[in-house]
TORVEXMI-570906 format. One line per 10 residues: number of its first residue (from 1); their letters; for each residue x, y, z of N, C-alpha, C, O. Coordinates in nm, 3 decimals, decimal comma, always signed. Last residue first. Layout:
N
NUM = A = X/Y/Z/X/Y/Z/X/Y/Z/X/Y/Z  ...;
//
This chain:
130
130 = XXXXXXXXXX = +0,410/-0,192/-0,200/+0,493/-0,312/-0,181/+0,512/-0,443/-0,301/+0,584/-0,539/-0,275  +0,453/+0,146/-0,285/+0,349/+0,008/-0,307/+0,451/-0,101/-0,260/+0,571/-0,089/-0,287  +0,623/+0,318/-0,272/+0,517/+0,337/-0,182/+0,502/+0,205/-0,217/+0,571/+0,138/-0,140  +0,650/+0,363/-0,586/+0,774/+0,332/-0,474/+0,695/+0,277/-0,336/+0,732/+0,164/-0,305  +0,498/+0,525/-0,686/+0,468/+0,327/-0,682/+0,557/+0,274/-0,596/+0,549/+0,165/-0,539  +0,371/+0,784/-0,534/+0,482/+0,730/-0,565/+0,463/+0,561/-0,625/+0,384/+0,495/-0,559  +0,029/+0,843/-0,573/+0,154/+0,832/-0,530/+0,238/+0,776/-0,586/+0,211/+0,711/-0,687  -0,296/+0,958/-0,610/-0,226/+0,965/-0,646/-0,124/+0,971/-0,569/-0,123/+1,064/-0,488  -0,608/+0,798/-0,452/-0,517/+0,862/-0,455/-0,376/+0,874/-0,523/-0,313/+0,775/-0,487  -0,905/+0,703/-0,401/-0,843/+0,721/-0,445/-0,745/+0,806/-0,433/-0,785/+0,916/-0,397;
120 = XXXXXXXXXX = -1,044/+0,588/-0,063/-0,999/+0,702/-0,157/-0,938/+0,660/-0,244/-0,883/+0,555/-0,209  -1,288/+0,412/+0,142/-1,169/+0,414/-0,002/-1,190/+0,534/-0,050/-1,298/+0,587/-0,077  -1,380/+0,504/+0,495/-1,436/+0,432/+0,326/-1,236/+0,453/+0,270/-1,129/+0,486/+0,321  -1,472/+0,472/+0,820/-1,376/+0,427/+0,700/-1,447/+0,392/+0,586/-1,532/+0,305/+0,565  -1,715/+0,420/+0,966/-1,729/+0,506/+0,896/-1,594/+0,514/+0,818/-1,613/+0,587/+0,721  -1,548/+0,295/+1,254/-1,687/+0,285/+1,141/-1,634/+0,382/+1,074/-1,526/+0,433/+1,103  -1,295/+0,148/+1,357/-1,309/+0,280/+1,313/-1,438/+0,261/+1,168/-1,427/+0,232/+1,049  -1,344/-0,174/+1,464/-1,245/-0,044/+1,506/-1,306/+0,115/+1,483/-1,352/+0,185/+1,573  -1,495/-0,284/+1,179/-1,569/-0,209/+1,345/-1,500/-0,149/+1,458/-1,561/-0,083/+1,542  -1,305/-0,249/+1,041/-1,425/-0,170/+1,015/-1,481/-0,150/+1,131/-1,513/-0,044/+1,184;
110 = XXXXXXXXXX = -1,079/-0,374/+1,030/-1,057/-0,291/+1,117/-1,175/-0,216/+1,058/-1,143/-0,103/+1,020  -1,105/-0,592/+0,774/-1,054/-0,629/+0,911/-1,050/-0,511/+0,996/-0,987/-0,556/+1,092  -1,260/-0,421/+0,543/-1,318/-0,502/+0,656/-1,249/-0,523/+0,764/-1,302/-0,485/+0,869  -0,978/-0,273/+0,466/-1,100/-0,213/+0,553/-1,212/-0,298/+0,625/-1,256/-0,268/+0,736  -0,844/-0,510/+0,364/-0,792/-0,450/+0,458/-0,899/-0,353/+0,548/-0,905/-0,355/+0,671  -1,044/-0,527/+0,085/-1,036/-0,646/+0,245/-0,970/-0,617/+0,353/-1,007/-0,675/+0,455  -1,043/-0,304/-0,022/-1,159/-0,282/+0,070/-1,110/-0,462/+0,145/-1,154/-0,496/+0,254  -0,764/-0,278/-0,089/-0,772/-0,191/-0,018/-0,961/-0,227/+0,096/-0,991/-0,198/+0,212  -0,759/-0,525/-0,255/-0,669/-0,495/-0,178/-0,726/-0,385/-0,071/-0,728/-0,426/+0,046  -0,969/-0,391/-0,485/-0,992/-0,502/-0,386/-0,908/-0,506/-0,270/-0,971/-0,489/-0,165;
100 = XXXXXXXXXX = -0,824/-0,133/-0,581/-1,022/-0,137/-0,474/-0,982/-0,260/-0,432/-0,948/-0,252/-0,314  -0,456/-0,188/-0,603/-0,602/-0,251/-0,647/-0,727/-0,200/-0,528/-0,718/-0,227/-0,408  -0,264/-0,133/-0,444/-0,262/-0,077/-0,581/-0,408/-0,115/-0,672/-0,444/-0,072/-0,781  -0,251/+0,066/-0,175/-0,330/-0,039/-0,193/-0,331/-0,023/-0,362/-0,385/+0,075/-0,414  -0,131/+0,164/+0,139/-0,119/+0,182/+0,023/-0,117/+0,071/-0,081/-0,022/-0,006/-0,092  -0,237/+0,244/+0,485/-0,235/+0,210/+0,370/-0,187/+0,243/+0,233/-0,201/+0,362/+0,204  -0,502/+0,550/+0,587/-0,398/+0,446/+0,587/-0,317/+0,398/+0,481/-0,304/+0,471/+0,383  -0,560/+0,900/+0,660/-0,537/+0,808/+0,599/-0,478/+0,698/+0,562/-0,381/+0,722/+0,491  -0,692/+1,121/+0,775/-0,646/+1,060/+0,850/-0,640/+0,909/+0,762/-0,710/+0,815/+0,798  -0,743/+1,542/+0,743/-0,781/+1,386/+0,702/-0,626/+1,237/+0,738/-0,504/+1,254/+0,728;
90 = XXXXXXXXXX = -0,851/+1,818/+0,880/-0,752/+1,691/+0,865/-0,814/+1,589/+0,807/-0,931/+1,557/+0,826  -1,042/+2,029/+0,731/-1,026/+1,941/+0,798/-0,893/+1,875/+0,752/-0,840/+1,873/+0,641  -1,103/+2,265/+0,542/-1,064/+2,324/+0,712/-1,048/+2,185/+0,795/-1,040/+2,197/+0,917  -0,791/+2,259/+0,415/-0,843/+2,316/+0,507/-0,999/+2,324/+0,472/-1,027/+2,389/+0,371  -0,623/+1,961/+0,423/-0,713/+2,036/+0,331/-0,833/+2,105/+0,416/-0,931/+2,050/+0,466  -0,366/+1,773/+0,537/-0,462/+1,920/+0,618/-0,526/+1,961/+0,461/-0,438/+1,996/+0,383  -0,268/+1,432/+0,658/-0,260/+1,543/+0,573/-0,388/+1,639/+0,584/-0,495/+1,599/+0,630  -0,129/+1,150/+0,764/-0,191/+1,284/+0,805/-0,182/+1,370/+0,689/-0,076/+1,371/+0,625  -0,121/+0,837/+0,691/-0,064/+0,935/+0,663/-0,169/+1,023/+0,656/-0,270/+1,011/+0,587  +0,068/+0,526/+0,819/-0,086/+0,603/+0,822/+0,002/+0,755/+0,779/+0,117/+0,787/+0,806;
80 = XXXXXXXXXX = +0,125/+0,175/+0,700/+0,175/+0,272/+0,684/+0,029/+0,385/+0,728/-0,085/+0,357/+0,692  +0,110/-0,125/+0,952/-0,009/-0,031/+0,776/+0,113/+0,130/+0,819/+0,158/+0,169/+0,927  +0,159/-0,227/+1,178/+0,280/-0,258/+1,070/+0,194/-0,173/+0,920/+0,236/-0,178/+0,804  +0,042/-0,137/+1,412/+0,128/-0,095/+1,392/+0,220/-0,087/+1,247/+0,303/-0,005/+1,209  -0,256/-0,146/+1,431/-0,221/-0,165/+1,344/-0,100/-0,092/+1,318/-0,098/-0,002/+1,234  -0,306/-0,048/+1,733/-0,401/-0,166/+1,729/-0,281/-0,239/+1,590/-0,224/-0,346/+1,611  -0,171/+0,172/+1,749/-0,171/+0,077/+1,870/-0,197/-0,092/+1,822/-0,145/-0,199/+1,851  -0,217/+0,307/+1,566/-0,125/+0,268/+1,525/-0,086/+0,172/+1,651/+0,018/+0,106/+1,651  -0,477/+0,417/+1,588/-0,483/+0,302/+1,515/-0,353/+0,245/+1,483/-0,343/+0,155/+1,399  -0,459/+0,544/+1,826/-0,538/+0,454/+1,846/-0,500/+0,348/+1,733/-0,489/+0,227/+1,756;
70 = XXXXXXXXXX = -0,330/+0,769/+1,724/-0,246/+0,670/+1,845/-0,330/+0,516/+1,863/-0,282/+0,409/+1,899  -0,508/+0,875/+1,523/-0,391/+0,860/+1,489/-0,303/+0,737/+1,553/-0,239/+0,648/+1,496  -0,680/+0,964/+1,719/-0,692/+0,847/+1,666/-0,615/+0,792/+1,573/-0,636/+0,678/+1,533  -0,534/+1,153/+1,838/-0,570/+1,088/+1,937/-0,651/+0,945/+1,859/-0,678/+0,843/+1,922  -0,516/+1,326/+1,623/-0,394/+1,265/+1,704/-0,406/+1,153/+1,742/-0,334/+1,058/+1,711  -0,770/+1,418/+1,584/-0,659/+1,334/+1,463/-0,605/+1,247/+1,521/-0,617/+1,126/+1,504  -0,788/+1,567/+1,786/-0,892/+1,449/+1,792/-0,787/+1,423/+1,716/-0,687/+1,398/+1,783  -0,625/+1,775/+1,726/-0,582/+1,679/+1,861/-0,640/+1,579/+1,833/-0,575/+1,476/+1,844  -0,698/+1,908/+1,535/-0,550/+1,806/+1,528/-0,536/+1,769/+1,619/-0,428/+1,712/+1,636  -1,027/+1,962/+1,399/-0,912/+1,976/+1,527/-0,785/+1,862/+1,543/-0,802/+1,741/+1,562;
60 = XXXXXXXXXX = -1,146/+1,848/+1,205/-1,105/+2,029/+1,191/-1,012/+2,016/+1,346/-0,923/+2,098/+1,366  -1,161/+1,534/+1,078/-1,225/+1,614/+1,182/-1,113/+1,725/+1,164/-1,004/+1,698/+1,114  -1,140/+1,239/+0,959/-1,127/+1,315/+0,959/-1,186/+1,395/+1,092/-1,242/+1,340/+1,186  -1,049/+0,870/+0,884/-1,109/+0,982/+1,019/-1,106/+1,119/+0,924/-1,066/+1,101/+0,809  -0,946/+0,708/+0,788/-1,032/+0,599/+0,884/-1,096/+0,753/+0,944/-1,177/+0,754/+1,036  -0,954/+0,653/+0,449/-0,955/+0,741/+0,485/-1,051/+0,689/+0,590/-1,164/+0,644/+0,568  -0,722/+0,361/+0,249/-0,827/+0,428/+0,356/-0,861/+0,513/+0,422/-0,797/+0,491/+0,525  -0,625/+0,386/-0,076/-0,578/+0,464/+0,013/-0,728/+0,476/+0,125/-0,818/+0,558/+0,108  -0,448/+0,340/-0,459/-0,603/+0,310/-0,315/-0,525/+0,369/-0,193/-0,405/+0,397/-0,193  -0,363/+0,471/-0,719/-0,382/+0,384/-0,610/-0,484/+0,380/-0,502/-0,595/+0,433/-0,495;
50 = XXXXXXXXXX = -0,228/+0,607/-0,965/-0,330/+0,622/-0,854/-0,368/+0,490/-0,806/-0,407/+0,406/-0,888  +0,178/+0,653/-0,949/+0,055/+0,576/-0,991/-0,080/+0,657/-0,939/-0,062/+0,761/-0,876  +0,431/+0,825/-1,045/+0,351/+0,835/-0,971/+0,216/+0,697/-1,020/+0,188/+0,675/-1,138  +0,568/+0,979/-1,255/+0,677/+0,937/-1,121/+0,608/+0,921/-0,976/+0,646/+0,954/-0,864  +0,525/+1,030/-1,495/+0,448/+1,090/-1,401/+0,497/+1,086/-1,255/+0,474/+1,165/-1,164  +0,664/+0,847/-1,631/+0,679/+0,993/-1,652/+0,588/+1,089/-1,522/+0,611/+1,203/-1,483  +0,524/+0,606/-1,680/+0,625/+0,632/-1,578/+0,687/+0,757/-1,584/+0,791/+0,759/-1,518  +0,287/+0,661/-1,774/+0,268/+0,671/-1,633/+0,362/+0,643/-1,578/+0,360/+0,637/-1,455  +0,399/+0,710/-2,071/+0,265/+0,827/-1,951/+0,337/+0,768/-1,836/+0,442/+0,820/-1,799  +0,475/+0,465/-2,110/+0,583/+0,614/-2,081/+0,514/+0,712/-2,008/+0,553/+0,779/-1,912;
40 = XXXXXXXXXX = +0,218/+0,312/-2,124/+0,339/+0,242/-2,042/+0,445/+0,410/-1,983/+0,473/+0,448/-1,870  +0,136/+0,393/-2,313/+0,051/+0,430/-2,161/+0,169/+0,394/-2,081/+0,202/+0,452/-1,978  +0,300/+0,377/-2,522/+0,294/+0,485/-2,523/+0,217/+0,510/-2,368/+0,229/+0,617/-2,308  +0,279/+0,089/-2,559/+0,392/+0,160/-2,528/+0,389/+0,287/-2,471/+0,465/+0,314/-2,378  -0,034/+0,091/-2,588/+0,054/+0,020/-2,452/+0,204/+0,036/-2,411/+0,255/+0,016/-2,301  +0,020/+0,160/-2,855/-0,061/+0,203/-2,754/-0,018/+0,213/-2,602/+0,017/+0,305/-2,528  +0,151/-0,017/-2,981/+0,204/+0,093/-2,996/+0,121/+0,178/-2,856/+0,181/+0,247/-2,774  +0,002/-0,239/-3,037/+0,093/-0,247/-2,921/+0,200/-0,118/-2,934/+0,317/-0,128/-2,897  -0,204/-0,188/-3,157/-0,242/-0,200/-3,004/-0,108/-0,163/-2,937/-0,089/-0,095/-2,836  -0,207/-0,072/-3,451/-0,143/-0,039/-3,340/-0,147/-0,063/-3,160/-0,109/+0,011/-3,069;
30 = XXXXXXXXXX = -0,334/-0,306/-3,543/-0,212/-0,310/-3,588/-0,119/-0,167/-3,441/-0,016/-0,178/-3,373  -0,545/-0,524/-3,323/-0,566/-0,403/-3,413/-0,396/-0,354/-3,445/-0,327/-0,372/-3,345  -0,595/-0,890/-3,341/-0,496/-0,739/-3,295/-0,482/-0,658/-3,443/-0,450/-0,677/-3,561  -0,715/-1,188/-3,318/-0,692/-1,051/-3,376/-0,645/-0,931/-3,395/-0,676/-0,876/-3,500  -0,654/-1,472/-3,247/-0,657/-1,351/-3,189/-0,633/-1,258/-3,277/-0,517/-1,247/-3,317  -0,816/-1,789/-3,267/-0,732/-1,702/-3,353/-0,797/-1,545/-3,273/-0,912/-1,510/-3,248  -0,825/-2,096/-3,131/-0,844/-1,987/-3,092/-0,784/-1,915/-3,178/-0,670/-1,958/-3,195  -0,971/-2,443/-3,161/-0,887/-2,357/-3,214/-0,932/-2,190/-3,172/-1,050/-2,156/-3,177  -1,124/-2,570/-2,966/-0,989/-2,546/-2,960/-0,933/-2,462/-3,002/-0,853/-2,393/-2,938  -1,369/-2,623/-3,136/-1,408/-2,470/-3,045/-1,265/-2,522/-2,942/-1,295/-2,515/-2,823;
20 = XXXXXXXXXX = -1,395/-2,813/-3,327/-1,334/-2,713/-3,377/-1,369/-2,584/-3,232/-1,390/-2,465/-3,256  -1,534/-3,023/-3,198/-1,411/-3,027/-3,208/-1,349/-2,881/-3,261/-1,237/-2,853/-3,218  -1,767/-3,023/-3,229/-1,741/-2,949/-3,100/-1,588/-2,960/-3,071/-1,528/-2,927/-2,968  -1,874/-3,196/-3,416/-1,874/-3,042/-3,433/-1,816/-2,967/-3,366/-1,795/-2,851/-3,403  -1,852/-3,413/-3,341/-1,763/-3,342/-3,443/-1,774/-3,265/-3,432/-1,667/-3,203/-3,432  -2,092/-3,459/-3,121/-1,954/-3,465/-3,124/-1,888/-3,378/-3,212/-1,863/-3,265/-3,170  -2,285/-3,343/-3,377/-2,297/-3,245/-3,269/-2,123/-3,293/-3,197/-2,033/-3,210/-3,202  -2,270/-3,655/-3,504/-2,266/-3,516/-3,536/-2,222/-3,404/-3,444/-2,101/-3,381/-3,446  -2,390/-3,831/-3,292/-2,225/-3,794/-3,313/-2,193/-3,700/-3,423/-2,075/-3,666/-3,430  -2,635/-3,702/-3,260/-2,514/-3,730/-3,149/-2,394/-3,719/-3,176/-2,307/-3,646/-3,129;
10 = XXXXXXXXXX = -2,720/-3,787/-3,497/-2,726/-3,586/-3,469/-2,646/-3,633/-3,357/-2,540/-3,571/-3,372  -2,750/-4,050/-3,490/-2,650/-3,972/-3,605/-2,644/-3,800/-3,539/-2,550/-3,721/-3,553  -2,856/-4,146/-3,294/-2,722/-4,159/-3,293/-2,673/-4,094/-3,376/-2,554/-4,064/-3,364  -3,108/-4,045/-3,358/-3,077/-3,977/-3,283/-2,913/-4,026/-3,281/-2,836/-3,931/-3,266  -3,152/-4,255/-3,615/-3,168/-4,082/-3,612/-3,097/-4,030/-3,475/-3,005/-3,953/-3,505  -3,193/-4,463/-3,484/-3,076/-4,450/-3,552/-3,044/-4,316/-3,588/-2,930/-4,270/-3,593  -3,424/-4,398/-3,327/-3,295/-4,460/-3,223/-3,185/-4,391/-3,323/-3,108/-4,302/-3,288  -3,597/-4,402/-3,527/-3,564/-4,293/-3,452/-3,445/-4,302/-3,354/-3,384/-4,203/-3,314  -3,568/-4,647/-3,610/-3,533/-4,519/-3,743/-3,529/-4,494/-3,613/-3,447/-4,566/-3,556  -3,697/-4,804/-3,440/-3,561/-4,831/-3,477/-3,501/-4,715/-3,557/-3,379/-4,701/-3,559;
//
């Protein structure tokens, strides 16, 4: 009978106790929000984000490019694709993706289209972003 009555007391003890894990108090360092002002002007000063960006090809000859250039705008007319030359290869890049996640579920749906697609990072306009 003691031990029955023992255990009802640490029961509803332990209840009470679990009343105080509502209250939440947030702390803030005095300049956080000076901080966040100041990243906020960086990066609209820059007149640019970094963003995501699929790179489905490369290769040193602008015909192959081309020719998969036509391929993927057959299959994926409505993705923005953008050619650009760092010599000595073209590179053959989709998309404009403000999050890795965004950008790698769009690369599953057309992975076995064009293997070997990975994620770039890349610096652009935010204008660009939808």
């Amino acid at each position: 009978m003691k031990f029955c009555f023992l255990i009802i007391i640490i029961f509803s003890k332990s209840l009470l106790a679990q009343k105080n894990f509502d209250k939440s108090n947030f702390i803030f360092e005095k300049k956080t929000d000076s901080l966040i002002y100041k990243y906020k002007n960086i990066n609209s000063s820059k007149n640019g984000i970094n963003a995501y960006r699929i790179q489905i090809h490369f290769a040193s000859k602008k015909s192959e490019i081309n020719k998969m250039k036509l391929k993927f705008i057959e299959q994926y007319d409505e993705i923005p694709i953008y050619l650009s030359y760092t010599s000595p290869y073209y590179k053959l890049r989709v998309g404009n993706f403000r999050t890795k996640y965004e950008a790698e579920k769009m690369k599953n749906k057309f992975v076995s289209s064009f293997p070997g697609s990975y994620i770039v990072k890349e610096f652009f306009g935010a204008d660009l972003l939808e």
